[in-house]
N, C-alpha and C positions, 0 to 999 in steps of 0.2 A: 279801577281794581285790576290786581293781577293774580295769577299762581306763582308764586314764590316755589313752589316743593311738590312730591306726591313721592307716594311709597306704597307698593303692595303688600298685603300680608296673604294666607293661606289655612283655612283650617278644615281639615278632613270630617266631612260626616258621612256616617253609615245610616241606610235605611230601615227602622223598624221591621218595614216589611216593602216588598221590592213593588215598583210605579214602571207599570208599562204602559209607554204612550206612544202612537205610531210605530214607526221599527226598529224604537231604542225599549230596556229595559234597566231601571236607573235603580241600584243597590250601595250606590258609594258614591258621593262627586266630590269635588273640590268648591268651597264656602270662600270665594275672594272678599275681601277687605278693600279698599283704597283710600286711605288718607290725603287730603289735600290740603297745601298752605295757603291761603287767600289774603291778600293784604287789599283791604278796604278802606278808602281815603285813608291811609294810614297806618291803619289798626291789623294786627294780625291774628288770622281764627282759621282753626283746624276747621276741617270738615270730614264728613265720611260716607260713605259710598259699600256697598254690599248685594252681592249675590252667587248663587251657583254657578260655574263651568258646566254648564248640562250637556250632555251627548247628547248628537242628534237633533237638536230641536232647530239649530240656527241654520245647519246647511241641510239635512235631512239626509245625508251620504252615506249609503249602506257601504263602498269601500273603502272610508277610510275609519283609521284607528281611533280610541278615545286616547288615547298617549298623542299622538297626531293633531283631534280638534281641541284638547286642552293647549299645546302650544301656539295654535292659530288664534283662542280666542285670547291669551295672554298678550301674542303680538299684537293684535288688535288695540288692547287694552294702553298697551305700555307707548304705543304709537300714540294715541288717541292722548295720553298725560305730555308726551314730549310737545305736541301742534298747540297744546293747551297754553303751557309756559311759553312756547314760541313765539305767541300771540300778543304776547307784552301786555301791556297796559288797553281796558277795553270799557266803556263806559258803563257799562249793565251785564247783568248775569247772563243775560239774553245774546247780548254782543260777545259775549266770551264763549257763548255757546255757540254761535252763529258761526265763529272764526273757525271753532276746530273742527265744528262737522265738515267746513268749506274744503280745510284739510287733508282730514280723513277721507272723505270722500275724491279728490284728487288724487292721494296716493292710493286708494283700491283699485283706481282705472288700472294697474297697474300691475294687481294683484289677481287670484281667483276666488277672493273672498268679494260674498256675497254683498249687498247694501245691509239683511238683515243680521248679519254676525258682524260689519263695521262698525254701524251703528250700535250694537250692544256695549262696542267699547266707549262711543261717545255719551253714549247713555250713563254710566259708570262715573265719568269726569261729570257732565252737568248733575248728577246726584249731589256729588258729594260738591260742588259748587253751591247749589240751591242750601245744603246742609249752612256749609261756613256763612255765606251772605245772612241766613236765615239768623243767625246763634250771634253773627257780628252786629247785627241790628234789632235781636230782640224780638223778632216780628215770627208770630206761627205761619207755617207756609201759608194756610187759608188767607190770611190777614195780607199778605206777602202779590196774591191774587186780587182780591177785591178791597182794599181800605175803603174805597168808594169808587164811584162807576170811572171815574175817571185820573185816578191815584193808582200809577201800577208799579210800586216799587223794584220788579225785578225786570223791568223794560221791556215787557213783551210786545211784540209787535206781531199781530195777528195773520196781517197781508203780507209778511215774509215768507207763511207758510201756505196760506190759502186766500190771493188775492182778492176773493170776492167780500171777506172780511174785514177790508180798509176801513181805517176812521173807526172800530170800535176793538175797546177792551174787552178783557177778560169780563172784569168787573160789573161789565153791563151784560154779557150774556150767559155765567154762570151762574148758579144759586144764589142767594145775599147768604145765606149761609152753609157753614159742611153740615153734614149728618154728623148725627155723635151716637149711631148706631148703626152696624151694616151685615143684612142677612148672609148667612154662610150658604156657599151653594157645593155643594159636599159632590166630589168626583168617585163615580162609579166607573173606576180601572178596568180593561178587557180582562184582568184576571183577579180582580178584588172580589173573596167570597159573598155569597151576599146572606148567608145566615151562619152562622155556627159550626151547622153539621156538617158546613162543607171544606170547613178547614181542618187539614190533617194534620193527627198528633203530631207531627213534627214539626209543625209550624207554626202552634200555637205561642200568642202572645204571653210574655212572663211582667209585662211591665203594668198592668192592671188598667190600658189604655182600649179603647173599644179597637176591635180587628172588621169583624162584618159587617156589612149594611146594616142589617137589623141592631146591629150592638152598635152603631155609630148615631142609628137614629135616637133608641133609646137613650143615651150617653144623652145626645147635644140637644134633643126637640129638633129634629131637620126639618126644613120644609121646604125648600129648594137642592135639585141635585142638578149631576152634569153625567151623563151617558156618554162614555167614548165608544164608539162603533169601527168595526176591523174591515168594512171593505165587503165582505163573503156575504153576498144578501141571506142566504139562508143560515147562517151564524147569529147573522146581526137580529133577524128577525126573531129567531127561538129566544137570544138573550134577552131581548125586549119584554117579549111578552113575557119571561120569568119574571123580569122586575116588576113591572104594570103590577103582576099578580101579585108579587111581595107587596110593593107601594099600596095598592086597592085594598088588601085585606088588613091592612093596621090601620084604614080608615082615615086617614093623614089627608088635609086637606095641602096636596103638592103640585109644583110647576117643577120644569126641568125644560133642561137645554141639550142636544146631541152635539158632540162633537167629531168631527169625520175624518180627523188627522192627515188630510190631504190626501184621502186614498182614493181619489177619483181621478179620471186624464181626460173626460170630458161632461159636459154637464148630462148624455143621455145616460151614460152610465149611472152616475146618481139620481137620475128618474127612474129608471128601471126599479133600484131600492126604495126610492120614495113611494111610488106608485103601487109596489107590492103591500107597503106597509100600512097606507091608506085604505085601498082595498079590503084587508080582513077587517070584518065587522068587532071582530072583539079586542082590535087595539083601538077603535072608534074612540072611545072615553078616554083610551090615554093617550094618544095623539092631540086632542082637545086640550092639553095641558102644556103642552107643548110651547118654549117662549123662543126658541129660536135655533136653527142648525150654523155652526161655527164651522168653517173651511172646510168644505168636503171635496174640494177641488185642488188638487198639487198646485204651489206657487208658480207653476211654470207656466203653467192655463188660467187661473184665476181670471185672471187681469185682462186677456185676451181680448182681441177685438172678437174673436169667434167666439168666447165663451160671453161676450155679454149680448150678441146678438141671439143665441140660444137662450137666455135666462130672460130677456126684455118680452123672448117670443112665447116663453112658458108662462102663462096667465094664473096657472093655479098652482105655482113653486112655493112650497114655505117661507118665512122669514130665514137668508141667508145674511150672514155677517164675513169678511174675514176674518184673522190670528196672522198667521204666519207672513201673510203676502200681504199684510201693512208691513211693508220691508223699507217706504223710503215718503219724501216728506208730501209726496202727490198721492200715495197710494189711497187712502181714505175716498178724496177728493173720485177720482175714480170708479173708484166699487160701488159710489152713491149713483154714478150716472151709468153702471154697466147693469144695473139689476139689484145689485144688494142693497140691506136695510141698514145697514153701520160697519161696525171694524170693533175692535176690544182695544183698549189698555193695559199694558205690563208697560210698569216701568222701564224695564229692559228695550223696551222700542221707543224710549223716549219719553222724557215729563213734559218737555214744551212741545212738540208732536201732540202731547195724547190731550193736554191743555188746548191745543188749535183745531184738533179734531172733533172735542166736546163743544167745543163754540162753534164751529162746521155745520154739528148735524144741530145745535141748538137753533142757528140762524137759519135751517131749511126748515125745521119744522116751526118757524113761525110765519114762513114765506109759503109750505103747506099744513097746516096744521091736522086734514084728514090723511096724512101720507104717513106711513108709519114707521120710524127712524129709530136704532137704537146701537146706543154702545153700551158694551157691556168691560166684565174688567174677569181677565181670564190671568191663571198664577202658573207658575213652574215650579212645586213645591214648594213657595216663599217660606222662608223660616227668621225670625227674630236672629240677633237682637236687633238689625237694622233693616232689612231688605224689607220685609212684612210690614215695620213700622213704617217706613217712606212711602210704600206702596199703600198703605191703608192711609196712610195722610191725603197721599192725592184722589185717592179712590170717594173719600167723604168730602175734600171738594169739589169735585166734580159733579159732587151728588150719584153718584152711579150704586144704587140701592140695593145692593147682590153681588155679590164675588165667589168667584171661584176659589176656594181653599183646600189645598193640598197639606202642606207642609205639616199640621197639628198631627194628622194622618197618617201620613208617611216615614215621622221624624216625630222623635219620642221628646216632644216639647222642648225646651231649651238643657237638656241634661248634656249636649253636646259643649257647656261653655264650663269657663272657670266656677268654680262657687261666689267666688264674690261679683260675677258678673251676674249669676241668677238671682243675687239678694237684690245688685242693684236695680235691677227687672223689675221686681215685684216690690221696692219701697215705689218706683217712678212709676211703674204701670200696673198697680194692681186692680184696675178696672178688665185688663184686656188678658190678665196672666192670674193664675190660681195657683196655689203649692197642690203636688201632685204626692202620693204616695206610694210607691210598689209595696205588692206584697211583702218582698223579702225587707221594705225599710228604707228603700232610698226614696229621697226626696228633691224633684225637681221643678219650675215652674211650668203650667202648662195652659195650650191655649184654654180661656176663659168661654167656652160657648155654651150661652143659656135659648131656651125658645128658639133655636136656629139663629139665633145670631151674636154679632162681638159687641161690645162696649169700646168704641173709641173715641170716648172723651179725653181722656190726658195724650192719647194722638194727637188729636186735631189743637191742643192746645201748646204742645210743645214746639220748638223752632221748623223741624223737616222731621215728625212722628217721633223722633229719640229724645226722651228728656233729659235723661242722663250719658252724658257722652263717653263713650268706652273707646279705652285704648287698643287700638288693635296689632300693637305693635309685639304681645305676649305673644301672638303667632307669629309662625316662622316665614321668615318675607320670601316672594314666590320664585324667588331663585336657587332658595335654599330646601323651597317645600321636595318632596320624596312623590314621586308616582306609586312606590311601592304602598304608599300608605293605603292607598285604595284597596289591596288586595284584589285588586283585581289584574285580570291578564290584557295585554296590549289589543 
């Protein structure tokens, strides 16, 4: 197989209501596209690939501009299509991914772009690779993974990425099947109201889509959340215990995860917070609910020889995971042996990564079975029509039974596409998408969340989550896209 083509496209969304996470505030981004040509023994099949340009989240740079990291993560991007092509002829998906990460990653040496923003753009080409091979063969990604223990149609090779995994397949260490349902784990924003009364008139929503906690629970049946915490112990602590008391009095039988957006520079500092919030007796019961703290240590310390000697030496640390600083193909491997209990999945840091890293933590916890390991699957606002579908594709093969969901939230269902791309939505995916209604009359598809969770059955059964393949060529290719669209300033 080779790449034949790629072509970007671009299409501008605006935020329902604006998503602060760490020390970006995201009210507009740029929605990339990538098409890829893939010619397989032969045969030629588009593929497609999708996600946001997000500020802030790949390098975390308070100096530099969003006009600035959208061109960085473009070049990245357009770099990461050219190593692809370059690559010629490669015998498996996996070999064609293997070539261009080798690539990309040798031209970074070179650059001051990070592993975790290079990698976003490699991530992007083997998407939409995994797409074409997938649609050229017929096969659902699940099926694509495990045909049988030892059938691995997309060539993965496990000990490329985590040597200790020689000699076995995906096949043998992932589920025998995907889920064909996956709990929503509803993110609780440092500035996301959390009842009604405390959104001001001018802010109120007109699209008839829930805005506050309480109006989000009601709406979906939530029963799993995600807490983002700002660093301020006495901030973080009062918001807390609001929620506990919200969550406690509607009798919701719930778990939740914190997320610490790397606002930590060494592990004492996040004791101090931990240990205060332990302490009061009246967050007792909701600490107990508690499934896991996600990166509360800046990627520059994470990883640390000093930071895993301090977390190995804290006996009584919670369950820590990384996000951010799974940035490159050891990282995972690492955090298992510095202290932590797993790492997350976004697509955006890699399918076959996050594919090597669920067979990582699979094959330790059958080597400890009382040690307690886990990945979880953390989102960037994910939004349809493809980034959400790909991503909950992988997310029900891996079996990873909870996610984090943004995007339904954030971003007023798929109102942001063509019309005839939302018909085609909801004839291919009406398990996972509902017709929406506003008051004034408009009609668009929108996320399907019942009992706190999605339906993704016609996911898991379609080629790579999209069953209906959209052209994305109606958007304007990303040389041609406008900064201005964003309305926002540099």
């Amino acid at each position: 197989m080779k790449i034949l083509a790629s072509s970007l496209h671009i299409l501008t969304l605006h935020n329902r209501l604006p998503f602060r996470y760490g020390i970006a505030t995201m009210t507009a981004v740029p929605h990339l596209f990538l098409r890829v040509l893939l010619e397989v023994d032969g045969q030629k099949q588009w593929g497609i690939a999708a996600d946001s340009l997000a500020p802030k989240w790949f390098t975390k740079n308070p100096q530099s501009s969003f006009r600035d990291e959208i061109d960085e993560m473009l070049a990245v991007i357009r770099a990461a299509c050219d190593y692809a092509q370059e690559a010629g002829e490669q015998a498996t998906v996996f070999d064609l991914w293997q070539a261009t990460y080798q690539r990309q990653k040798e031209r970074a040496a070179s650059t001051p772009h990070p592993p975790l923003l290079w990698g976003f753009g490699v991530s992007l080409v083997e998407r939409a690779l995994i797409d074409a091979f997938c649609r050229a063969r017929r096969l659902p990604f699940a099926d694509a993974l495990r045909s049988n223990p030892r059938d691995n149609p997309l060539g993965i090779r496990l000990d490329a990425i985590h040597p200790e995994l020689a000699g076995q397949t995906p096949g043998e260490l992932l589920p025998e099947k995907p889920l064909d349902r996956v709990i929503v784990r509803h993110t609780i924003g440092l500035i996301d109201p959390l009842t009604d009364d405390e959104i001001a008139p001018a802010d109120r929503q007109t699209d008839g889509l829930p805005h506050s906690l309480t109006a989000n629970i009601d709406a979906y049946g939530l029963t799993h959340f995600k807490l983002k915490i700002g660093g301020d112990v006495t901030a973080d602590r009062a918001r807390l215990a609001a929620i506990a008391r919200l969550l406690d009095e509607r009798g919701s039988d719930y778990t939740f995860t914190l997320d610490g957006n790397e606002q930590y520079r060494c592990v004492a500092d996040f004791r101090v917070l931990w240990e205060e919030l332990t302490a009061d007796p009246a967050l007792a019961p909701f600490l107990a609910r508690l499934l896991f703290v996600e990166q509360p240590l800046h990627r520059d310390v994470a990883l640390s020889a000093e930071t895993a000697a301090a977390l190995l030496a804290w006996d009584e640390r919670p369950p820590l995971i990384i996000d951010e600083s799974d940035a490159t193909l050891d990282s995972a491997r690492i955090a298992l042996n510095s202290g932590y209990v797993g790492t997350s999945h976004k697509n955006c840091k890699g399918v076959f990564k996050g594919i090597a890293n669920a067979c990582l933590i699979r094959h330790r916890q059958r080597q400890q079975p009382d040690k307690k390991y886990i990945l979880s699957c953390e989102d960037l606002s994910n939004v349809g029509p493809v980034a959400l579908l790909q991503d909950l594709a992988v997310v029900a093969s891996l079996g990873i039974g909870h996610a984090e969901r943004n995007g339904h939230h954030y971003f007023a269902g798929l109102a942001h596409l063509p019309t005839e791309f939302q018909a085609a939505m909801l004839a291919a995916h009406g398990d996972l998408y509902r017709p929406h209604t506003t008051p004034d009359g408009r009609t668009f598809p929108s996320l399907a969340v019942g009992e706190g969770q999605v339906d993704v059955a016609s996911v898991v059964a379609a080629p790579f989550g999209l069953a209906a393949p959209l052209d994305p060529t109606v958007f304007p290719e990303a040389s041609e896209w406008s900064f201005a669209s964003l309305g926002l300033r540099d």
